[in-house]
N, C-alpha and C positions, 0 to 999 in steps of 0.2 A: 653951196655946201652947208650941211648942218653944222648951226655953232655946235663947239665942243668935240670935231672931229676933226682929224691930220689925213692931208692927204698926202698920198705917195707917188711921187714922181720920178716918171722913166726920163734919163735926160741921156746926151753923149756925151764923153768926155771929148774936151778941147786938145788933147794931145793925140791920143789911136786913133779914137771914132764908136771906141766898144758902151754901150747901153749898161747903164746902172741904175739901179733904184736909191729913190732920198727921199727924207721926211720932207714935208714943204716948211716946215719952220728951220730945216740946218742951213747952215751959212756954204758948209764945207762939205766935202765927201773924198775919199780916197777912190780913186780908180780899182777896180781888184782885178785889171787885166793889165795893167801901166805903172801901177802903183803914185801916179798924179795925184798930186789934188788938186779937186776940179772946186771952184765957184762957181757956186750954185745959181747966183742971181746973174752970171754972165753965161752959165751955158744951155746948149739947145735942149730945149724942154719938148719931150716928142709925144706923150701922154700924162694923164694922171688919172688916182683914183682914190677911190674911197679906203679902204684897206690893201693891207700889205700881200694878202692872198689874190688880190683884182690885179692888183699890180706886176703881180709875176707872173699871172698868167697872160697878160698881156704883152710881157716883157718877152717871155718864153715865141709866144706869136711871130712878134716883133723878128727875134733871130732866125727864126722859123724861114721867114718869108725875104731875109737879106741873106741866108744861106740857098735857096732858092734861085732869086737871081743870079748869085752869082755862079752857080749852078750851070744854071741856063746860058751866063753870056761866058762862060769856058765850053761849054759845047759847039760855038758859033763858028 
């Protein structure tokens, strides 16, 4: 990564499962589907990126594609 830049990280929270974005430098983040706070250095990091716009389109993806599945295995 370039010095001098933050990256942004998709992680899930430790309580629902729901995909949130965080600066790579916060410690903390509040969940905005559980209202948790989640620790950031203990949960699951599923991407990152360079800006805050990379990131939510990724994020967006992300839900995209777990909406999807679950989709698919309620049709089974």
């Amino acid at each position: 990564m370039v010095k001098g830049t933050v990256a942004v990280l998709v992680v899930v929270c430790s309580k629902c499962g729901g995909l949130l974005l965080a600066r790579d430098e916060q410690k903390t983040r509040t969940c905005p589907h559980c209202s948790y706070k989640v620790d950031l250095h203990k949960a699951r990091k599923v991407a990152s990126a360079r800006t805050a716009q990379e990131a939510s389109t990724i994020l967006r993806k992300l839900k995209s594609e777990a909406a999807q599945k679950q989709k698919h295995s309620s049709c089974l």
